[in-house]
N, C-alpha and C positions, 0 to 999 in steps of 0.2 A: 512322691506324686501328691500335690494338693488337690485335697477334697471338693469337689465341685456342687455335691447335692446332699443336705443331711435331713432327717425326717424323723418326726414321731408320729406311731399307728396310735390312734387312741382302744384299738382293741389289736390280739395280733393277728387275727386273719387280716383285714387291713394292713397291717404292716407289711403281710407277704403279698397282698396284692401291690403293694409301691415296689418291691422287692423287684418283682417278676416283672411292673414296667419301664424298671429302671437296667436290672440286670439282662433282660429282654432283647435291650437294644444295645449291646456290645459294652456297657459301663459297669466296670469291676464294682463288685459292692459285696455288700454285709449287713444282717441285720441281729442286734443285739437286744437280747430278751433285757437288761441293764445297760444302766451307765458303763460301759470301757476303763477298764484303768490299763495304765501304758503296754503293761502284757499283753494285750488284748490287740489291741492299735494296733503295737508292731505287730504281733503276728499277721492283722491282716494291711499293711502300711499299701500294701498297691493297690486299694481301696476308694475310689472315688467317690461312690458315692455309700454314707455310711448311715445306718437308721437306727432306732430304740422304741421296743413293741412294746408298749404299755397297755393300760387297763383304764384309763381314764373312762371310757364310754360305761361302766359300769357303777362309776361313783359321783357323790354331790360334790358340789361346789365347794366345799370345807375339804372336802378329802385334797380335792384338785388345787387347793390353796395351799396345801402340805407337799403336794407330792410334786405337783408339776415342774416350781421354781429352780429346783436344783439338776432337774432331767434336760429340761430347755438350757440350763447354763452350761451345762454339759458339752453340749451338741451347739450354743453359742460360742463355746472354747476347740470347738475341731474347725472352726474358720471357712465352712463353705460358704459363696456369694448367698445362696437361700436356706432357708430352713422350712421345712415344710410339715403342720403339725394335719396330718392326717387322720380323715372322718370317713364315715360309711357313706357311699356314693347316693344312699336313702335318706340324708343328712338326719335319721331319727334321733331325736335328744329333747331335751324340756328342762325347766330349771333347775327341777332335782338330781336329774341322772346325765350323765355326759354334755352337761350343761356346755355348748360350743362358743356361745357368747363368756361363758365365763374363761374356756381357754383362750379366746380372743384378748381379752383382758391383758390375762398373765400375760401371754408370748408377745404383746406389745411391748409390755412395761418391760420383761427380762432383755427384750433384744433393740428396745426404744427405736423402733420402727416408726417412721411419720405414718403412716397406710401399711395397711396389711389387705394384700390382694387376694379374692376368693373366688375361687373356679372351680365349679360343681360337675359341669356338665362330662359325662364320661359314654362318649358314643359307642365304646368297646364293649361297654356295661347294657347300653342303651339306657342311658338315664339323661335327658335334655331338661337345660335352662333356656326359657324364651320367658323375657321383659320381667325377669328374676322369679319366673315361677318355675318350678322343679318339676318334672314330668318320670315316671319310668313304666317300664312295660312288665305286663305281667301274661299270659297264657296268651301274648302273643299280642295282642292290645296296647297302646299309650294309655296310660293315664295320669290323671295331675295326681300327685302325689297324696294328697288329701283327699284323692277317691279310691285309692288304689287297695285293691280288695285284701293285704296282706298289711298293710305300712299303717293303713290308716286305721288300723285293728292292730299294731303293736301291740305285746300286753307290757312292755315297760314304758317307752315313749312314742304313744301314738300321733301319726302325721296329723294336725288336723286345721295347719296353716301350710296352703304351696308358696305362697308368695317367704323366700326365705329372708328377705330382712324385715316382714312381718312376725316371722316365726323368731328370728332374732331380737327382735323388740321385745320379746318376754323374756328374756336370759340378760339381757343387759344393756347398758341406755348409748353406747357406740353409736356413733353419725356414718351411714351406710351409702356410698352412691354407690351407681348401678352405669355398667358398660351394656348398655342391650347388642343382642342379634341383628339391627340393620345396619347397626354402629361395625360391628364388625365386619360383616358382610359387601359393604357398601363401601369400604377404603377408608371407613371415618372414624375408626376406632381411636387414633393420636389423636385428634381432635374431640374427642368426647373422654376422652380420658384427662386430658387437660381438663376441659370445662368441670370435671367430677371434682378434678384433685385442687381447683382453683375454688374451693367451698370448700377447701380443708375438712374434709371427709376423714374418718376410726378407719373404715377398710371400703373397699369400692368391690362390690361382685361384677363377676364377670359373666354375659348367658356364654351360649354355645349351643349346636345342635351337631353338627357332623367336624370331618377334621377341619375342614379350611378354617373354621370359627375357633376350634379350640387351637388351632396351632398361632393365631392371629393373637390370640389372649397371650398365651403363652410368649410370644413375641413381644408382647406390651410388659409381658412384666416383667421378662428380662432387660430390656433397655432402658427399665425405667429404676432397676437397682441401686441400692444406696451405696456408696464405699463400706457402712457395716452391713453385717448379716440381714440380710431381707427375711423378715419373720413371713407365711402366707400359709395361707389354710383353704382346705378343699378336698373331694376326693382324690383318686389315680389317675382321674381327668386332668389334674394339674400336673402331674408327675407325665404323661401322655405327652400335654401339650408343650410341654419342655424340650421334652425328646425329640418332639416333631420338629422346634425351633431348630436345635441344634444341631439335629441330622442335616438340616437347608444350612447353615453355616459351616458343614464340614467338621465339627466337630466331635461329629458320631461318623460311625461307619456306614455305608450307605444300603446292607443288608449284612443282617446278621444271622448264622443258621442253628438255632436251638439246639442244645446236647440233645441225643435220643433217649427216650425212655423206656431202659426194657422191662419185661413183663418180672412178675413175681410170683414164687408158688403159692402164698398165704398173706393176706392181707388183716389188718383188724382196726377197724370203726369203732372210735368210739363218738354219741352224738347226747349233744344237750340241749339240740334245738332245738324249739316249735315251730317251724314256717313248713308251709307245706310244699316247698320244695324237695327241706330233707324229709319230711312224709315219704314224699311218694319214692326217695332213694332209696329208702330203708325197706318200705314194703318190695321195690321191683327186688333188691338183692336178697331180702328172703323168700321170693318169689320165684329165685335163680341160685337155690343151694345155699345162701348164705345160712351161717347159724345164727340165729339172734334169740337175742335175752335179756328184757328187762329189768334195769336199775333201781333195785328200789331199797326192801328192807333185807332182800336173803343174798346171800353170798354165791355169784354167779360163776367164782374164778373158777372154782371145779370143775363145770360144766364146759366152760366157756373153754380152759386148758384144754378138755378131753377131745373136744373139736377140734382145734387146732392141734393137737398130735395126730387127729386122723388127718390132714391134710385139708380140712374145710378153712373157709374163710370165717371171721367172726366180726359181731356189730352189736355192740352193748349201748345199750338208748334208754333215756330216759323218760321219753315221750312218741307217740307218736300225730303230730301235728298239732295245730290250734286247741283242737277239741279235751287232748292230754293236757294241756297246762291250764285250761283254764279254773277257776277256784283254787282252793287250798289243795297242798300235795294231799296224796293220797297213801297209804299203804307205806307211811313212813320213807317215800321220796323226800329227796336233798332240791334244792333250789339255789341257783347263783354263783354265789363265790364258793359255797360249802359243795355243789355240784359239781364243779369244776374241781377243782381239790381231791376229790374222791373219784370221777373218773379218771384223773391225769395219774394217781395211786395206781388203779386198777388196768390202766396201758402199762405204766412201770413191770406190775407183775407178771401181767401176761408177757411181755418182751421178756423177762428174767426166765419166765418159764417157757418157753418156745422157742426163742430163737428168731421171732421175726424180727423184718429187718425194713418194714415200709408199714407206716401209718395212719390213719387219715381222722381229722378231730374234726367233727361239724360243730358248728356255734362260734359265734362271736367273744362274748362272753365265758364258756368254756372252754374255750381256746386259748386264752389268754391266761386262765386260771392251771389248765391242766398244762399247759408246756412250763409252767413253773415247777411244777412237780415232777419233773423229768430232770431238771438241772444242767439244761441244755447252757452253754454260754455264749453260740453263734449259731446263725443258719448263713444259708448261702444259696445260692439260686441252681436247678439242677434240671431240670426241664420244664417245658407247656405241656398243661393239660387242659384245663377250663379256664376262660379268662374270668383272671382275681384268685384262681385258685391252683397255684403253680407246686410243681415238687420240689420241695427241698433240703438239704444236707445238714444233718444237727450237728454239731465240733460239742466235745465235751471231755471234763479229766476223765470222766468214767465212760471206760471200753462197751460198759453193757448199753450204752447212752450214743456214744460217739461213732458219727458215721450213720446214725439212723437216719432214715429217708423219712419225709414227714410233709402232708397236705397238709393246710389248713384252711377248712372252707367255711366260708359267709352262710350264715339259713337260706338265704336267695339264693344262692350260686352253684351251675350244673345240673345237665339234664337228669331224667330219672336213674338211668344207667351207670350216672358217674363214677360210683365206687368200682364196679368194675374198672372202665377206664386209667383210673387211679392203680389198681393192679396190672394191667394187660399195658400199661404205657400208652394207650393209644391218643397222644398229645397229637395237639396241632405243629406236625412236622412239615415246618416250611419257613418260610425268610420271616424276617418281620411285617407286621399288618401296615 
């Protein structure tokens, strides 16, 4: 069966959110913490659409000059019509750190794409592009992205341009046109796509506000693929607006019904995020019996074990919200890559030591860091629970590994209760959105 959709997360919560809205809608898939070698492949060869969860969002442009080149040619050698190099649907980055403009770069030159299409807006998310400004919602409010009371306060790369081919003019000197919202809306999308692409435009953004618009993007850039690999970048909004194409051409199923997800006795959190989303998860679930216990300089497995043999749930955090990370660590707290690293250790041992058998890693960042440390070598899609932050099945040579159930959530993503959820199964049981 040829591949039809291949993708890299530049973090791997990301990568599970393309996972979830690719695997969602009836398309066999897989995502690979690494490049694939043929073992791999074959085992999972009825695989349509295949992806690779990196780490990019957490390194400079020198790193991404090293690392990128050979992961995109990778995944330019599995031959789907697109490739899709996948960003957080808050597009945060800056020149130094997940520099977007600089993967723009690369995934042009590796897959010699004339244009590279980019489609942010993800309505699932509620995050809208209107006349290339970036918008998303926070405690229930729109806002532009550059006011927005969380983004715009990043403490790595804060928003502090909506207009995103302004915000890309500091990452790299790419000629950018723009498909607006009345273009889409209006039936004059082929028509203003042409006028972009006839100024020999680097990549042309796409806006979007609800489906009709992103399924209309999505239509533009499928019919407008090259005989090679179509390189394109954007959130799970672009990954969405595919689906939606495809499902109106009959090439998807026309409703697909999500595996169930049942409940579990013991669950264990680990989190390295600052947004005050995971804030307020962390406080309601130890608010709700969870056991929690700060990461810092004393050794918490003891405690943390003793809990989970009584049959409590456990959540090892590094932080709790904004006001935890701001300044230098304290009390001989870890930060970053060495964060992740050590808690993705300290899930390892609690699982050797308990027995559990369902996960859940908040942060971007440490997500991508700490499923390293597990030595997972696939995940696979295994139910809905929050959109973007799906349940999924780790494949590994190692049995204490293999078959482990595993969320991985964004700092924005899920209400306060979520970690529960996450335990009790109580996913969005029903067809596709």
């Amino acid at each position: 069966m040829s591949p039809l959709y291949s993708w890299y997360g530049d973090d791997f919560t990301g990568s599970t959110d393309a996972l979830e809205a690719v695997a969602s809608r009836g398309l066999k898939s897989v995502l690979f913490p690494d490049p694939p070698d043929a073992r791999l492949l074959a085992r999972f060869s009825d695989c349509q659409a295949i992806g690779i969860a990196g780490e990019s969002r957490s390194h400079g442009p020198q790193w991404m000059d090293a690392h990128l080149p050979p992961v995109l040619e990778s995944l330019r050698a599995i031959g789907a019509p697109l490739c899709h190099y996948k960003v957080c649907s808050t597009f945060d980055s800056s020149p130094e750190f997940g520099s977007i403009g600089r993967a723009l770069e690369i995934g042009r030159r590796v897959f010699g794409t004339p244009w590279v299409p980019i489609a942010m807006a993800a309505p699932h998310l509620k995050r809208y592009v209107l006349f290339g400004n970036l918008f998303a919602v926070a405690a229930g409010a729109v806002h532009r992205i550059d006011r927005h009371p969380n983004m715009s306060r990043h403490p790595v790369t804060p928003m502090g341009e909506a207009d995103l081919r302004l915000h890309l003019a500091k990452q790299t000197a790419l000629r950018i046109g723009l498909v607006d919202i009345v273009a889409l809306e209006s039936g004059l999308g082929e028509a203003f796509l042409e006028d972009a692409l006839a100024a020999s435009p680097d990549a042309v953004l796409f806006d979007g506000l609800l489906e009709p618009s992103i399924e209309e993007a999505g239509r533009l850039i499928w019919s407008h693929r090259t005989a090679a690999p179509l390189f394109c970048l954007g959130s799970s909004g672009l990954t969405h607006a595919l689906m939606l194409h495809w499902r109106s051409l009959g090439m998807l199923p026309p409703v697909v019904l999500p595996p169930p997800v049942a409940p579990v006795d013991r669950l264990i959190v680990i989190s390295g995020s600052c947004s005050p989303a995971t804030e307020a998860q962390l406080r309601w679930a130890m608010e709700h019996g969870y056991a929690g216990f700060r990461v810092a300089g004393d050794d918490v497995l003891p405690a943390a074990t003793a809990a989970l043999t009584a049959g409590r749930n456990v959540v090892l955090y590094s932080a709790l919200g904004p006001a935890d990370c701001a300044g230098p660590p304290r009390g001989g707290a870890l930060r970053g890559e060495a964060l992740g690293r050590h808690l993705g250790s300290l899930l390892l041992e609690l699982i050797r030591r308990s027995g559990v058998r369902r996960a859940l890693v908040a942060g971007g960042d440490t997500s991508s860091h700490a499923v390293r440390r597990l030595g997972m070598e696939a995940l696979t899609f295994a139910g809905l629970l929050s959109p973007g932050a799906p349940l999924c099945r780790g494949y590994s040579s190692d049995p204490l590994v293999d078959g482990l159930e595993l969320v991985l959530k964004g700092g924005q993503v899920g209400p306060p209760e979520f970690f529960e959820m996450v335990r009790t199964g109580l996913a969005i049981q029903k067809g596709n959105r």
